[in-house]
C-alpha positions as CSV (number, residue, x, y, z in Angstrom):
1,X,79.0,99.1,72.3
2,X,77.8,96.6,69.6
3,X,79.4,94.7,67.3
4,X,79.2,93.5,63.6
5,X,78.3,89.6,63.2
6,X,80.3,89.6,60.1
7,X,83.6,91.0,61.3
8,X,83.5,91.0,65.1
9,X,84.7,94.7,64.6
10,X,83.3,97.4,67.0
11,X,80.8,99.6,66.0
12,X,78.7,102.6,67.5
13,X,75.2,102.5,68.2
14,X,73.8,103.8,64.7
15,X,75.2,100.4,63.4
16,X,78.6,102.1,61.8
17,X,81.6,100.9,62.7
18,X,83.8,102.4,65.0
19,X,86.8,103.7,63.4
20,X,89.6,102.3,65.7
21,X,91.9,105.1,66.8
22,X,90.2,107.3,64.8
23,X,92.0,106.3,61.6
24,X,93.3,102.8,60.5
25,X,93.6,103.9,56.8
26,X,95.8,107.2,57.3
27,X,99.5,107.2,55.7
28,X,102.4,107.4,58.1
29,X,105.7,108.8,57.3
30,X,107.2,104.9,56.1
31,X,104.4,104.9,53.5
32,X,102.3,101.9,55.4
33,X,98.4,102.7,56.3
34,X,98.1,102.6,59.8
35,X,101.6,104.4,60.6
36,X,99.8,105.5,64.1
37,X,98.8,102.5,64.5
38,X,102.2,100.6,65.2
39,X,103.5,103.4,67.6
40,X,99.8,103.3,69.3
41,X,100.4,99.4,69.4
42,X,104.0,100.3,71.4
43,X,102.1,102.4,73.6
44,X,99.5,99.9,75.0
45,X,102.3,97.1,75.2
46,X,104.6,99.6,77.5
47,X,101.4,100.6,79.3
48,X,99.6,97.6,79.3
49,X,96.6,99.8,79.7
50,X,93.2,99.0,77.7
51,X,91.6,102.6,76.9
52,X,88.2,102.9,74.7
53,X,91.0,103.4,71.7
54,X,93.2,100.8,72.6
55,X,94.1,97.9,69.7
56,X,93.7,95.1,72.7
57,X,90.0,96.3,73.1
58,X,89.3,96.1,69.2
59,X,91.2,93.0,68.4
60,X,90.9,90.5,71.6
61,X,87.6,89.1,70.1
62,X,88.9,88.1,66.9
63,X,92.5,86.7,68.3
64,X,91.1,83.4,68.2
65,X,89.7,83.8,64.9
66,X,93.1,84.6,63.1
67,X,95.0,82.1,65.6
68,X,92.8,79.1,63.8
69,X,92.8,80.0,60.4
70,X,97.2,80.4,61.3
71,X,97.0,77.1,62.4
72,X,95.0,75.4,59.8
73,X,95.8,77.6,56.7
74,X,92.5,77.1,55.8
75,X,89.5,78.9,56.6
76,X,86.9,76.0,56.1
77,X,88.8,74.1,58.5
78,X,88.7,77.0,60.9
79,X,85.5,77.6,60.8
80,X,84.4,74.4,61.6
81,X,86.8,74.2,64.8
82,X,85.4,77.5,65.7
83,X,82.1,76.8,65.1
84,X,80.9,79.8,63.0
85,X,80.6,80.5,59.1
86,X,82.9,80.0,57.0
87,X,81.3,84.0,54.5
88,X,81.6,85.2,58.4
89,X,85.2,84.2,59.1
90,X,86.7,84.9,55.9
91,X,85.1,89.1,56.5
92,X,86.7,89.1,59.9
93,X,90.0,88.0,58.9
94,X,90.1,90.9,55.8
95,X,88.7,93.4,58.6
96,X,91.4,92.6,60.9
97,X,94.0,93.2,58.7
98,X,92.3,96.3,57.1
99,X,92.7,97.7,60.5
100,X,96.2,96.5,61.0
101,X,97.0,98.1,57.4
102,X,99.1,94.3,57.2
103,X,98.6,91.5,55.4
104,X,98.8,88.8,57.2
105,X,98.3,85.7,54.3
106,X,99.1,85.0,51.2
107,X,95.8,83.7,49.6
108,X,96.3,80.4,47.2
109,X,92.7,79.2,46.6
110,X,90.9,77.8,49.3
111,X,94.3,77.7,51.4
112,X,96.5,80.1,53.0
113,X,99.8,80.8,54.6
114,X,100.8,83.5,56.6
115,X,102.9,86.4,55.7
116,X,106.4,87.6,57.6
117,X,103.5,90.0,59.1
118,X,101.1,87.3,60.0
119,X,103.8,84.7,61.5
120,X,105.3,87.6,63.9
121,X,101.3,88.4,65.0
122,X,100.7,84.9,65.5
123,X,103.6,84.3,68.0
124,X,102.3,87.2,70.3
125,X,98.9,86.1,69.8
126,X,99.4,82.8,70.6
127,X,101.2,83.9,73.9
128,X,98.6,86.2,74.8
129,X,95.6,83.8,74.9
130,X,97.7,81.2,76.8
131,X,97.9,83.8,79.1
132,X,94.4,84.4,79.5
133,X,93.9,80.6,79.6
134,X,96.3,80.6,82.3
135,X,94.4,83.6,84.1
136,X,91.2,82.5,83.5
137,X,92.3,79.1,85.5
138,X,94.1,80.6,88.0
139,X,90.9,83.2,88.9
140,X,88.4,80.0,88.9
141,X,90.8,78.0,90.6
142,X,90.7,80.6,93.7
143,X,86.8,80.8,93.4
144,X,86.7,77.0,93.8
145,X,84.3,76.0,96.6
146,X,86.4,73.1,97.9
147,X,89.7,74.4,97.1
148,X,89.5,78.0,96.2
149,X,92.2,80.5,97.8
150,X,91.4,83.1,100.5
151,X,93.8,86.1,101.5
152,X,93.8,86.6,105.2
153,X,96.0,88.9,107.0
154,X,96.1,88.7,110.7
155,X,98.2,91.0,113.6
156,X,102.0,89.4,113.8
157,X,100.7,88.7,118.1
158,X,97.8,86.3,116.3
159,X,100.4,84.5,114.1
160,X,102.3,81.8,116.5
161,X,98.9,80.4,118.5
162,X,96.0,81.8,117.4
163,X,95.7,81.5,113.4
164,X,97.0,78.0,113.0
165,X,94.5,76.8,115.3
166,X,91.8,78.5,113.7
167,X,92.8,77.1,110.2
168,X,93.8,73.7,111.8
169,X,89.8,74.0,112.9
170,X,88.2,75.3,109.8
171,X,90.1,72.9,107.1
172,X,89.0,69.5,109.1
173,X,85.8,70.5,106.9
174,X,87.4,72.5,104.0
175,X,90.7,70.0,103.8
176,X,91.3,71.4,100.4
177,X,90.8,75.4,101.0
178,X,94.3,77.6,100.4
179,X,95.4,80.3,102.2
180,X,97.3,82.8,101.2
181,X,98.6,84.6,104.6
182,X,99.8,88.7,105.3
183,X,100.9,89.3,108.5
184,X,101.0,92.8,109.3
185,X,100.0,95.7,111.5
186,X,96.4,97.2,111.8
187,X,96.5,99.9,109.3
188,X,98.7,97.8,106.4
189,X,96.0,95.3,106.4
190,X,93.2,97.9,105.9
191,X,94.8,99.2,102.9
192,X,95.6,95.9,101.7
193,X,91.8,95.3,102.2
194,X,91.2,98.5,99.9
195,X,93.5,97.2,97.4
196,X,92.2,93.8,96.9
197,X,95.0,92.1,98.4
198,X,93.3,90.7,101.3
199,X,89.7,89.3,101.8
200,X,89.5,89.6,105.1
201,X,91.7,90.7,108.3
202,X,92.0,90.1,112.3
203,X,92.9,93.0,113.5
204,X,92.8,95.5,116.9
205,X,91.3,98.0,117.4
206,X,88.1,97.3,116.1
207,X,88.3,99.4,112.7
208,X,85.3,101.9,112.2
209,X,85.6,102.8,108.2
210,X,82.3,103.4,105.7
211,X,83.8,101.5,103.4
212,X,84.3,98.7,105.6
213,X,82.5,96.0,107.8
214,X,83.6,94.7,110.9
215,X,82.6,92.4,113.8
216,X,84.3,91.9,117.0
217,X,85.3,88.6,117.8
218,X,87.3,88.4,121.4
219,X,89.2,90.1,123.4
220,X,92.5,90.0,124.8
221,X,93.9,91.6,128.6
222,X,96.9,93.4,127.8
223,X,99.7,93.3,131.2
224,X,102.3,95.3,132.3
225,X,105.3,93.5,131.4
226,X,108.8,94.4,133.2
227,X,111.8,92.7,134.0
228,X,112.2,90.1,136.2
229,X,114.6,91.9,138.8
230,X,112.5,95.2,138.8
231,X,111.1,96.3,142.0
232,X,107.5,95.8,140.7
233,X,108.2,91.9,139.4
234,X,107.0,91.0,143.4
235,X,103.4,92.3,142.2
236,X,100.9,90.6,140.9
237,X,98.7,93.0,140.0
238,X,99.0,96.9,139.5
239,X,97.1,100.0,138.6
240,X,98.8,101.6,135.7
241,X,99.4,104.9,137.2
242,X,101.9,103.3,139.3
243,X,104.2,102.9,136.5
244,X,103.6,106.5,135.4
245,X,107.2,107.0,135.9
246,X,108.7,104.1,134.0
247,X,110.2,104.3,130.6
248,X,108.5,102.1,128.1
249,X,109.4,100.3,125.4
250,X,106.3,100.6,122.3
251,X,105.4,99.7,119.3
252,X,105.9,102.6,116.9
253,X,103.1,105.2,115.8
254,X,100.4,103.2,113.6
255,X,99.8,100.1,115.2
256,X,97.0,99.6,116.6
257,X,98.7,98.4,120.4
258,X,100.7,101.8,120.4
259,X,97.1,103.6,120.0
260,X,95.7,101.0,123.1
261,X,98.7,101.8,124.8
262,X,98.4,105.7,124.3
263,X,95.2,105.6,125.3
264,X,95.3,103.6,128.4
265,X,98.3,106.0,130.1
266,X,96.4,108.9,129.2
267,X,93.2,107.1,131.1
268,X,95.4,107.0,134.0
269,X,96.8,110.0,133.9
270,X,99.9,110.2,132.1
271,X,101.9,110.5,129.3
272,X,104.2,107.5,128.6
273,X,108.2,108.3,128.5
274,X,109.3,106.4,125.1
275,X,112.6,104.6,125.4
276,X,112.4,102.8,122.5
277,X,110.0,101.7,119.6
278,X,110.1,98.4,117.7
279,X,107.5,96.7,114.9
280,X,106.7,93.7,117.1
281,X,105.6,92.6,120.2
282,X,108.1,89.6,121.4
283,X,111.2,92.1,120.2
284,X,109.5,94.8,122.9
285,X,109.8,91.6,125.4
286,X,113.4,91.4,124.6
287,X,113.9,94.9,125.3
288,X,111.9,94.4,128.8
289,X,113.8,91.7,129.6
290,X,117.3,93.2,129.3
291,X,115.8,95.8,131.3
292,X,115.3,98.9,128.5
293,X,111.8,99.8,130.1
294,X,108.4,98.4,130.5
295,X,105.6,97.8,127.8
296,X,101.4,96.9,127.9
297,X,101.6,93.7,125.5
298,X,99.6,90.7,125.3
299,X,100.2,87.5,126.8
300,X,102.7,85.6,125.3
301,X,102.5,82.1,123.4
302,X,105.4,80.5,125.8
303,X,106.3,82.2,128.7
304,X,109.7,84.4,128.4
305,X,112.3,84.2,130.8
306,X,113.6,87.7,131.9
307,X,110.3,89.1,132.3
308,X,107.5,89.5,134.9
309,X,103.7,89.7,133.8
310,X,101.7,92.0,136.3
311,X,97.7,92.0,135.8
312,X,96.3,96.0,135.1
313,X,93.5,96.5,137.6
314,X,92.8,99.8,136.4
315,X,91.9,101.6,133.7
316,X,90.8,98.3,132.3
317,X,93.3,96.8,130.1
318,X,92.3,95.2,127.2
319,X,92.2,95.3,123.5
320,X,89.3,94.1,120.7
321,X,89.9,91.4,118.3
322,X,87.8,91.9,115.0
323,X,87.4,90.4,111.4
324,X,87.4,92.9,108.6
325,X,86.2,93.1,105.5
326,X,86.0,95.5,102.3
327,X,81.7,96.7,102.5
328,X,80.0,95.4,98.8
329,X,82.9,92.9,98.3
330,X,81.5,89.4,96.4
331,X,83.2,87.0,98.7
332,X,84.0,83.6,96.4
333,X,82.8,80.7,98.2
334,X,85.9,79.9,100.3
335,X,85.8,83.7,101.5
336,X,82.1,83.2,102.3
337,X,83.2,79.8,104.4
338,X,85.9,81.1,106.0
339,X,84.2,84.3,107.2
340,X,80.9,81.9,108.7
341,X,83.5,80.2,110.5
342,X,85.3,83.4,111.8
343,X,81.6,84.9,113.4
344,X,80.9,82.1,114.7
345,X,83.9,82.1,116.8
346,X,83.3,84.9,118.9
347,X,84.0,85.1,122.3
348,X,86.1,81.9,121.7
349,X,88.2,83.2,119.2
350,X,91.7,83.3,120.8
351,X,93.2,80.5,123.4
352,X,91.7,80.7,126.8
């Protein structure tokens, strides 16, 4: 799409001018040109949606335009602010209200003041380019290289020991870098990633989407956690088939442990008895410890009285830690930082 020099109005390829929504100059049924115009004008402020016939997408480049000539009620004046021509300015301001079918000034020689019309436009228009001020600083703002924002979301198991260190780490260099932090489970964080919500994500298992990258990091041994006064708390270590008859106490379908979990019984042989299912890991300690069953979990941050930890010799009991991130995603500069920093924590990613 180009666009007339003289009137900043759209127009088609052939040089004519594209007649927004079809027609500006039709009759409605109150007697005022445009009559489709005003409901259209409802429409995209309900909808907030910009569409090739929207009045947003033909009248944002000449907002400021008609916002300093309100302000000045002169074009001259305006013109010179805007830096532009004075023959250029004045043809833009009778185009835009040709296509609003509104007058929006009273003309009195080389001044102007606005119309009922114009002073009603030039409150919303007003408002909406603060608003894209305000946008536009809040977008560069998060693209800042020394104190831009980044979106991380990270497993609730990673959230009391694990992520503060690593951001404790990382901002001794970046002092100034924000986060903006999503704990969640495995699959939330994915879709978050699809979304835009997130720039990148710690998560287990490992994710393997096209649409995604991902590198693994560390891993973490998962034990066999039971309560303190069961007759397996004497062990210190166990093969998991030997608790093939306990109840346990999971995380609920999704997560990414319950799949570890699933996966590990049925390696050694069995299906796990479900007693209960929860949506994070310390509540399944709680369970264990008031003796509601067993559960495979990762090691805690502080040890929890009730419960004793028993070592999985077999099948080998662990899960993968690994960043994510959306595939042909333009990471800002605090994104790009924090991601360096992430890869080159592997193998030493999580507390040892």
């Amino acid at each position: 799409m180009a666009h007339d020099r003289s009137s900043g109005a759209p127009v088609s390829q052939d040089g004519k001018r594209k007649d927004i929504l079809g027609r500006k100059q039709q009759v409605g049924k109150d007697g005022t040109r445009g009559g489709r115009g005003a409901h259209r004008a409802a429409e995209v402020a309900e909808t907030a949606e910009v569409g090739a016939d929207s009045w947003a997408l033909a009248l944002a480049p000449r907002l400021a335009q008609f916002t300093a000539v309100a302000r000045h009620e002169h074009v001259t004046r305006a013109a010179h602010e805007l830096g532009m021509p004075q023959p250029t300015l004045s043809r833009a301001l009778v185009r835009l209200e040709d296509d609003l079918g509104v007058a929006l000034f009273a003309r009195h020689g080389r001044t102007l003041s606005l119309t009922p019309a114009g002073r009603a436009f030039r409150a919303w228009t007003e408002k909406a380019l603060a608003d894209l001020e305000r946008a536009t600083e809040s977008v560069r703002a998060d693209a800042d290289p020394a104190a831009g924002k980044v979106a991380f979301g990270f497993l609730h198991t990673l959230g009391s020991e694990t992520v503060p260190g690593l951001i404790r780490t990382f901002r001794a260099d970046h002092p100034r870098v924000r986060f903006q932090l999503v704990q969640n489970y495995g699959e939330a964080m994915i879709e978050r990633l699809r979304a835009g919500d997130l720039d990148l994500c710690l998560t287990s298992p490992v994710p393997d989407y096209p649409d995604l990258v991902a590198r693994r990091l560390d891993e973490q041994k998962l034990r066999l956690v039971v309560p303190d006064d069961h007759p397996l708390a004497r062990r210190k270590r166990i093969r998991l088939a030997e608790a093939s008859g306990e109840l346990f106490v999971t995380l609920e379908p999704g997560y990414g442990l319950r799949r570890i979990t699933d996966a590990l019984c049925a390696e050694a042989g069995f299906t796990p008895r479900i007693a209960f299912e929860g949506e994070e890991a310390e509540t399944l300690r709680g369970l264990v410890a008031a003796g509601l069953g067993v559960a495979l979990l990762p090691p805690p941050a502080v040890p929890r009285p009730g419960v004793a930890e028993l070592t999985v010799t077999a099948p080998r009991a662990v899960r993968e830690i690994g960043v994510a991130w959306l595939d042909g995603h333009q990471d800002t500069p605090p994104v790009a930082a924090f991601k360096k920093f992430l890869l080159g924590r592997r193998g030493v990613l999580l507390p040892r």
